[in-house]
C-alpha positions as CSV (number, residue, x, y, z in Angstrom):
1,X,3.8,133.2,33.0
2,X,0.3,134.6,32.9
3,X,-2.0,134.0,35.5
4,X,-4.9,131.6,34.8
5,X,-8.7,132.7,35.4
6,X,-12.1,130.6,35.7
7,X,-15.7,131.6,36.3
8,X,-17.3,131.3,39.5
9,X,-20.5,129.8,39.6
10,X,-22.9,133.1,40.2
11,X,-21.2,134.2,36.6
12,X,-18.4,136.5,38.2
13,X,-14.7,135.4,37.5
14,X,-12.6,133.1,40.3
15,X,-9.8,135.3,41.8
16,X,-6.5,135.0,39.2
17,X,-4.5,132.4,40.7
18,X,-0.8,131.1,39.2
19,X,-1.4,127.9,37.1
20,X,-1.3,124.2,38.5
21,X,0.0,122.0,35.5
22,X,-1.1,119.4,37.4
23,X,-5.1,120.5,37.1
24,X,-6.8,119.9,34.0
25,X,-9.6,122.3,33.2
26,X,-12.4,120.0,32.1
27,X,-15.9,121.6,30.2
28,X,-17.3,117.9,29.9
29,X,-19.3,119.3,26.4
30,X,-18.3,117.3,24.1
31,X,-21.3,116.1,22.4
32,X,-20.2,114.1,19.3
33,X,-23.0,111.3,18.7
34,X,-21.8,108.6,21.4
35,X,-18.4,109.0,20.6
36,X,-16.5,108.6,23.8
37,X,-15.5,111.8,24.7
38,X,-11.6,112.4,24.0
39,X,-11.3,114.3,26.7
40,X,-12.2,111.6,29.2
41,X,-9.7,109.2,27.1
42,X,-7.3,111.2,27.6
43,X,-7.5,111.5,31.5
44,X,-7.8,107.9,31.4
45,X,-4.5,107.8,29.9
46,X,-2.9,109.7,32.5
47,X,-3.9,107.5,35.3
48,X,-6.4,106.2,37.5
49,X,-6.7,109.7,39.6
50,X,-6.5,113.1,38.4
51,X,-7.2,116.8,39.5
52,X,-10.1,118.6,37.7
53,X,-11.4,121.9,37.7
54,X,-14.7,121.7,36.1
55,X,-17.3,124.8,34.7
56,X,-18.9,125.7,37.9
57,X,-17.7,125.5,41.7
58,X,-14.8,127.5,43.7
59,X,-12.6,124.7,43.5
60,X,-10.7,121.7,42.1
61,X,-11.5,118.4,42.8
62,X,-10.2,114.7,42.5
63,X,-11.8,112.8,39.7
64,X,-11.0,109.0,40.5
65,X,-11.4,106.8,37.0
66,X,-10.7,103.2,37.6
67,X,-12.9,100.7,38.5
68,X,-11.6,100.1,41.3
69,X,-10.8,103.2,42.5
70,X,-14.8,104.2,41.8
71,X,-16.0,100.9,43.7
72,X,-13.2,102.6,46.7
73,X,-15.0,106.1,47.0
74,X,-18.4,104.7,46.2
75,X,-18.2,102.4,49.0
76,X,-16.1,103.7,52.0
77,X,-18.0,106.1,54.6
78,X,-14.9,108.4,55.0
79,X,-16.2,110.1,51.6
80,X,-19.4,112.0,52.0
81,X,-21.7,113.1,50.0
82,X,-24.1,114.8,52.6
83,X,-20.7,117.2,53.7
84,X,-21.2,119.1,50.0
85,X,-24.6,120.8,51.3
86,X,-24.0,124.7,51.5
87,X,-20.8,124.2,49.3
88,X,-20.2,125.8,45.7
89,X,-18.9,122.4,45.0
90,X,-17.7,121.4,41.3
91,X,-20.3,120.8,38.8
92,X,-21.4,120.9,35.5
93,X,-24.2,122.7,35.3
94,X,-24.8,126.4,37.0
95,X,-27.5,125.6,39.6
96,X,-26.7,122.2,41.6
97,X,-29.5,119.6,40.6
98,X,-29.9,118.0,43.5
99,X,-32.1,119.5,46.9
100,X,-30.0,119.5,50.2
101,X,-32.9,117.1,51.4
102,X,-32.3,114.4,48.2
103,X,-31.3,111.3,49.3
104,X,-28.7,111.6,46.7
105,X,-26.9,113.9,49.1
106,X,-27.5,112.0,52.5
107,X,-25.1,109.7,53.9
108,X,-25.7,106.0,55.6
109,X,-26.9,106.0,57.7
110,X,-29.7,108.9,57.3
111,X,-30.1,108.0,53.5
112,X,-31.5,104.3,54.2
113,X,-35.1,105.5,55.3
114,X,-35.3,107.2,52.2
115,X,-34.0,104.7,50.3
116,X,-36.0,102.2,51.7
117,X,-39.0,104.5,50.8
118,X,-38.1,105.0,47.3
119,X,-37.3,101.3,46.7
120,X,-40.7,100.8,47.6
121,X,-41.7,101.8,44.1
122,X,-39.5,99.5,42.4
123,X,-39.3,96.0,44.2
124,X,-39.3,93.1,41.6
125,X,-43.1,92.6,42.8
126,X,-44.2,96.1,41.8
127,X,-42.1,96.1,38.5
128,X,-43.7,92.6,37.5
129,X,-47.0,94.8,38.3
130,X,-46.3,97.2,36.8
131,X,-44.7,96.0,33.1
132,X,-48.2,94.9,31.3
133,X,-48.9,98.5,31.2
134,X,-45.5,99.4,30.3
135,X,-46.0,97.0,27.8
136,X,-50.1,98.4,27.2
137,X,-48.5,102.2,26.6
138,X,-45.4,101.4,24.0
139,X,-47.8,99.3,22.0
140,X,-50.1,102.3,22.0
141,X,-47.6,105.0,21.2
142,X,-46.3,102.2,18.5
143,X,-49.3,101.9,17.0
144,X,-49.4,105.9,16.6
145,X,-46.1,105.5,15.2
146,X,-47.3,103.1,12.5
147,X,-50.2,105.6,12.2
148,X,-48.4,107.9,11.0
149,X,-46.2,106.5,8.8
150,X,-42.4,106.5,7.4
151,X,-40.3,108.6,8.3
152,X,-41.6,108.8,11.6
153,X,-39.3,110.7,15.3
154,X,-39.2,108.1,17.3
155,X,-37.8,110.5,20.3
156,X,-41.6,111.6,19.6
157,X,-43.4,108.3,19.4
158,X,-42.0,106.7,22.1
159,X,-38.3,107.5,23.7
160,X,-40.1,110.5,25.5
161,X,-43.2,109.9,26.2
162,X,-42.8,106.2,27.5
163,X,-40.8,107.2,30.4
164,X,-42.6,110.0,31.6
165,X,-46.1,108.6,31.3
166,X,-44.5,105.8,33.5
167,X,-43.2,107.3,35.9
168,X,-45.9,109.9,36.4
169,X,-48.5,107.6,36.6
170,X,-46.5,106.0,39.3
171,X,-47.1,109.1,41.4
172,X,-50.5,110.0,40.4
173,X,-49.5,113.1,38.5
174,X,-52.6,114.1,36.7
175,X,-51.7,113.8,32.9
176,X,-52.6,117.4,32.6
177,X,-49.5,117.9,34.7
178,X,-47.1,115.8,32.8
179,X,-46.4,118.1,29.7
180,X,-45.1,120.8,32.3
181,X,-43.2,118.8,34.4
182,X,-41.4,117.3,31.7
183,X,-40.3,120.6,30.7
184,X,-39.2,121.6,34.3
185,X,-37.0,118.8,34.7
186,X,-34.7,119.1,31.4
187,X,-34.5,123.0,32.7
188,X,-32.9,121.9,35.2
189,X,-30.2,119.6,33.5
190,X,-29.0,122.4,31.2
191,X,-24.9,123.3,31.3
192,X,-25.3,127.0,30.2
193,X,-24.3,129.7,32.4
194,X,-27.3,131.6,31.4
195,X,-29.6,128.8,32.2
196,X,-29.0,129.3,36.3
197,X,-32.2,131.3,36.8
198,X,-34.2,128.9,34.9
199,X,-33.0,125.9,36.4
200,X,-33.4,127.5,39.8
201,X,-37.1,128.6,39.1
202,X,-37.6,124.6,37.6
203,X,-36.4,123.3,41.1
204,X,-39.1,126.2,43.0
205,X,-41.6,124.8,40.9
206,X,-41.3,121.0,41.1
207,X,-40.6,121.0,44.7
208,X,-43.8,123.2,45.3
209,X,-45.8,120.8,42.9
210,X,-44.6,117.8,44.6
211,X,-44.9,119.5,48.3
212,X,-49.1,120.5,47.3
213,X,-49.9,116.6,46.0
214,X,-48.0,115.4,49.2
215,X,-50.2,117.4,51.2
216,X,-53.5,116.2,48.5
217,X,-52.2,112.4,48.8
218,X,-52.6,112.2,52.5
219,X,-55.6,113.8,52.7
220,X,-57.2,111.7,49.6
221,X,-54.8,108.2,49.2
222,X,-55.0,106.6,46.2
223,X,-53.1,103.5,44.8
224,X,-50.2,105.5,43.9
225,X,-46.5,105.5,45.5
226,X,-46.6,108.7,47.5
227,X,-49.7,107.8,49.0
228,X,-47.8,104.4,49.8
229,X,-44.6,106.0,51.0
230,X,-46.6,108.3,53.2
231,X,-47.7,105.1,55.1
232,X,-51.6,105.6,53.5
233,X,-51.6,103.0,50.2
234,X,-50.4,99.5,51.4
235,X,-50.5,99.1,54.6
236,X,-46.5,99.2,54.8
237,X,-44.9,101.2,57.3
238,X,-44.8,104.8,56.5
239,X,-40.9,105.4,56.2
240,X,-40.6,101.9,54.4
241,X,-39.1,99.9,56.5
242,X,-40.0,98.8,60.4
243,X,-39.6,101.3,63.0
244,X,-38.9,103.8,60.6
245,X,-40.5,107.5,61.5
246,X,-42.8,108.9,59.2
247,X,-41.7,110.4,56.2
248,X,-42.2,114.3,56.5
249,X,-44.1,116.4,53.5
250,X,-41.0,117.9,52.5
251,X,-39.0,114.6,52.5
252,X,-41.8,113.5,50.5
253,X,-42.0,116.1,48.3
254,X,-38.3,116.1,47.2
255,X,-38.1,112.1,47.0
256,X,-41.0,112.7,44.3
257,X,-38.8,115.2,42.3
258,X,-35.9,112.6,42.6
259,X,-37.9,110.2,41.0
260,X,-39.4,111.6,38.2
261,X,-35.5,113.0,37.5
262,X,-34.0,109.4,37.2
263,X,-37.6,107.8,35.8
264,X,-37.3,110.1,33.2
265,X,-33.5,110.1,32.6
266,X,-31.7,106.8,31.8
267,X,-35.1,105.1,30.3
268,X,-35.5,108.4,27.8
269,X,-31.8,108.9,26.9
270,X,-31.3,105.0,26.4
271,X,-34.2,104.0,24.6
272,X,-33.0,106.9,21.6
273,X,-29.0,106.0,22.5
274,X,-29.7,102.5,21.6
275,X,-31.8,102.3,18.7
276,X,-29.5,104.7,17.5
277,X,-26.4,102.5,18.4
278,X,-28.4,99.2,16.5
279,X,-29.7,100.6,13.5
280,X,-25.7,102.3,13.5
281,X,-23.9,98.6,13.4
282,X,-24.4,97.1,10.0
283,X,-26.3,94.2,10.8
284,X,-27.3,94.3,14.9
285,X,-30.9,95.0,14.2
286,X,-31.5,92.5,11.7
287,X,-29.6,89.9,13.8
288,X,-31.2,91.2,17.0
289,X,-34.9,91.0,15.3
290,X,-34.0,87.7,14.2
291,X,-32.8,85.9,17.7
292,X,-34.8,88.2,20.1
293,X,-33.6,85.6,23.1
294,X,-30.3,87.6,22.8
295,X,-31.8,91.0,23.5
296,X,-31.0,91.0,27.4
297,X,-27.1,90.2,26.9
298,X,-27.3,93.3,24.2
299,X,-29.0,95.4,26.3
300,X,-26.6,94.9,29.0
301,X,-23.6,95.6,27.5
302,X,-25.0,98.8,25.5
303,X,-25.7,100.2,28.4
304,X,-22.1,99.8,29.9
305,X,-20.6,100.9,26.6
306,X,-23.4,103.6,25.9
307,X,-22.0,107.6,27.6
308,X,-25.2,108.6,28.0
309,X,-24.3,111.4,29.9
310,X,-21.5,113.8,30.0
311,X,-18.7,114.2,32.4
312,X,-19.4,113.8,36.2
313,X,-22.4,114.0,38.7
314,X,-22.6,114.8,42.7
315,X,-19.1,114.5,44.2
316,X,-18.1,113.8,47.6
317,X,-16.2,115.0,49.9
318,X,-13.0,113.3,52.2
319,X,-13.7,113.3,55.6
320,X,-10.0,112.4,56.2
321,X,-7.0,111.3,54.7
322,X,-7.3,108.9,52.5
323,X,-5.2,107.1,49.4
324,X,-7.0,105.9,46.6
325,X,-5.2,104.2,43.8
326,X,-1.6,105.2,44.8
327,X,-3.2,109.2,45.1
328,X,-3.3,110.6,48.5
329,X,-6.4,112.6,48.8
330,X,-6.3,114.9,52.2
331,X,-9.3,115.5,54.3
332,X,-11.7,118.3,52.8
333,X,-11.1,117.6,49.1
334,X,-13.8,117.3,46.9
335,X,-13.5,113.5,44.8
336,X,-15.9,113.0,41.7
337,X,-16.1,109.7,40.0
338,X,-16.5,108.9,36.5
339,X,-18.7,105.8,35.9
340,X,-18.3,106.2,32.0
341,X,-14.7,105.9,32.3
342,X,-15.0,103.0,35.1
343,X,-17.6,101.0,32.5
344,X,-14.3,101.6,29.8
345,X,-11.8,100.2,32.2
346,X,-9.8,97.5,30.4
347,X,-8.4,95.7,33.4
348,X,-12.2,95.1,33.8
349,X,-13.2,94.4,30.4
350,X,-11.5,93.4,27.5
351,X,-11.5,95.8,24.3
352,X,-13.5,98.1,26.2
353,X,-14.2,100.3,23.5
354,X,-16.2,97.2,21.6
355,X,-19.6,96.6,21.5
356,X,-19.3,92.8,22.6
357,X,-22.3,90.6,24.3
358,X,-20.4,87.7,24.5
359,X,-17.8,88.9,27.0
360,X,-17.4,87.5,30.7
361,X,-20.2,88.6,32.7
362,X,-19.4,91.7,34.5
363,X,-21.1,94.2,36.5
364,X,-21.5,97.8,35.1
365,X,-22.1,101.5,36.7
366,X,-24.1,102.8,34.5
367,X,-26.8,102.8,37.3
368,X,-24.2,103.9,40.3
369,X,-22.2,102.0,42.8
370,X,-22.5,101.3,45.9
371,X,-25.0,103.3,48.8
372,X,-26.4,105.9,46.0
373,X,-27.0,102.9,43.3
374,X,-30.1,104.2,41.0
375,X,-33.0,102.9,43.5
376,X,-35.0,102.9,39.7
377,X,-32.8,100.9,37.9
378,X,-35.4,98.2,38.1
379,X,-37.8,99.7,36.3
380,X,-35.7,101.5,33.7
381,X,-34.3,98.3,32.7
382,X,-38.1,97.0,32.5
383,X,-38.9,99.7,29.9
384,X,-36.0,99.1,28.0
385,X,-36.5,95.4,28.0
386,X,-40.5,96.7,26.8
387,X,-39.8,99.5,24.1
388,X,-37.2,97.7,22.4
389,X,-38.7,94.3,22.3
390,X,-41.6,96.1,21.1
391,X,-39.4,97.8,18.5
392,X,-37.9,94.7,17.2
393,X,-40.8,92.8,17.0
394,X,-43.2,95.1,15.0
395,X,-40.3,96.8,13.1
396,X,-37.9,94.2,12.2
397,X,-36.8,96.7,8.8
398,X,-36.5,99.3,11.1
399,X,-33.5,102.0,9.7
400,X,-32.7,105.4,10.3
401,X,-34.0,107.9,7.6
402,X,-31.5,110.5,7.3
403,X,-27.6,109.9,7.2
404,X,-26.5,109.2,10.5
405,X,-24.4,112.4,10.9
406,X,-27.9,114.0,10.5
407,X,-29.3,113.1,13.6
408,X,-29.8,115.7,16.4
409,X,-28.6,115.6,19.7
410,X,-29.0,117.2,22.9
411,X,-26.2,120.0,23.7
412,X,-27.4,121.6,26.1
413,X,-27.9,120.1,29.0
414,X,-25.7,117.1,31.2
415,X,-26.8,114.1,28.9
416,X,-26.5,112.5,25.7
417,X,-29.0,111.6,23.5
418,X,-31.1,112.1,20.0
419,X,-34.0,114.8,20.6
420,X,-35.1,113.7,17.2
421,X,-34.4,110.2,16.0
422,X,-36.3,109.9,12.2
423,X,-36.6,106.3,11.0
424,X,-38.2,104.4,8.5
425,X,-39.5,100.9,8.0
């Protein structure tokens, strides 16, 4: 039997080892429209656990599909996500996104100051505050759009730019900034071996940005949410919560960076992923421009049936024994999740596969579970809510102007979505 071989993460080959039938090498590419990826279906199929062995990493890990089973690691303290830092743990792309200092890698409780602090930015207040110039923006880029006629990108007009203007302006990046730190952050979401330096250099780059407007903020505070989560904008206390301690320049600095990575991510890749799903369903936009109450049930469940991303994100780690789903999983082993497949689990939804906003009410994860839930999910949902009532409103004809298989999608980094979306009206 000949010996299997995988690539370590700094590009050199993992020592030849005999083959585990029991590991499934997973590449997490496939990039067909929003087509669910086979690959996932088919792990599905197997069971609610499975062992993995994605691109990048020096080992296997557990990926736990069910719903269940996701809400299980999500929620119990004995996984730990803060026990990856100074691993080579499994990933998808060749430099690890997040900073050891994210709150996306801190465990409760350590990660509530910071969570506190970040959810400062997106209470229902602040949102509420903030949507009439959500709403000020998309008709502006909208009018553009109209400016400049059929057939017009609307990745262009208004997927991209919407979400980064907003969340940018939230921090008081100076719009001269924002072109270059949108191109940063996709750098750093690219799969490509090749891409490491890059993505590594994008990281340098944004966390030195962030670290100099930190140190500019508390010298100068402004009405902006890192002056307000260094203590100096509202009045609130400076860690967000009571009897917090200060939030340091460097916690700062990287809480900044994870913000304008998920302000820019789920709002820019839906906004495309579900025009594109509409205008794809013979008769949803029509019907959708026509009884506009029903928007919020549609929106909902496109965004549990939507894979806007590909594969798997941060994993944890066991901290002991523990059985998930029938599976014992021994202390040390890495665990990922997979929210797509848990938002496709049909002993949670019926005909999970369909496209159906009458169904029993049911929480997704497309924002997360449990202690790392998206802290922006709030606002995302507002700008959804915004650019596609917007959309419907002022473009009730709206189509797509080129055959569907026509449109172009991202392949190279972690998510999925149109880069160019052309449509007519």
């Amino acid at each position: 039997m000949p010996l299997k071989q995988s690539t370590r993460s700094n590009g050199r080959p993992h020592p030849p080892a005999w083959p585990d039938p029991d590991v499934v090498t997973c590449p997490f590419d496939f990039h067909q429209a929003l087509d669910f990826d086979p690959l996932l279906a088919d792990l599905m199929a197997r069971g609610p656990v499975t062992r993995v062995r994605l691109p990048y990493g020096d080992t296997e890990a557990w990926l736990v599909l069910s719903f269940d089973g996701v809400r299980r690691v999500t929620t119990d303290p004995r996984f730990s996500r803060a026990a990856i830092v100074g691993r080579d743990y499994p990933r998808l792309t060749p430099e690890p996104i997040v900073s050891p200092e994210s709150v996306n890698v801190l465990d409760p409780p350590r990660s509530a100051r910071l969570r506190r602090a970040a959810a400062r930015a997106f209470t229902k207040k602040r949102v509420e505050r903030m949507t009439p110039a959500v709403e000020r923006v998309t008709h502006r880029l909208l009018d553009a759009m109209a400016g400049h006629g059929p057939p017009a990108d609307l990745a262009r007009h208004l997927s991209t730019p919407l979400p980064h203007h907003t969340i940018c302006e939230l921090l008081g990046v100076d719009p001269a900034d924002r072109p270059v730190l949108l191109r940063r952050t996709h750098r750093m979401l690219a799969t490509a071996p090749a891409a490491r330096r890059a993505a590594a250099d994008a990281k340098r780059y944004l966390r030195e940005y962030f670290t100099g407007l930190v140190v500019e903020r508390r010298r100068e505070p402004g009405d902006d949410l890192i002056s307000a989560m260094a203590g100096a904008g509202d009045g609130a206390g400076a860690g967000g919560g009571e009897g917090d301690e200060p939030l340091s320049d460097e916690e700062l600095a990287v809480l900044a960076m994870t913000l304008v990575l998920s302000g820019n991510d789920t709002a820019t890749c839906q906004i495309g992923n579900i025009v594109y799903s509409l205008l794809t369903r013979p008769g949803r936009w029509a019907a959708l421009a026509d009884d506009p109450g029903r928007l919020p049930a549609v929106l909902d469940e496109l965004l549990r049936l939507i894979p806007f991303r590909k594969g798997v994100g941060i994993p944890r780690i066991a901290l002991e024994d523990v059985e998930v789903e029938g599976v014992r999983i021994r202390a040390g082993d890495f665990v990922h999740v997979s929210y797509l497949a848990a938002n496709r689990d049909p002993a949670v939804f019926r005909d999970p596969h369909e496209l159906d906003p009458d169904r029993p009410a049911h929480p997704h994860m497309t924002f997360g579970w449990g202690g790392h839930h998206c802290v922006a999910a709030p606002l995302a949902l507002a700008e959804l809510r915004v650019a596609v009532g917007a959309l419907l409103a002022r473009f009730p004809g709206l189509r797509l102007a080129v055959p569907a298989g026509e449109v172009e999608w991202d392949t190279a980094t972690i998510r999925r979505f149109p880069l160019r979306l052309p449509v007519r009206w």
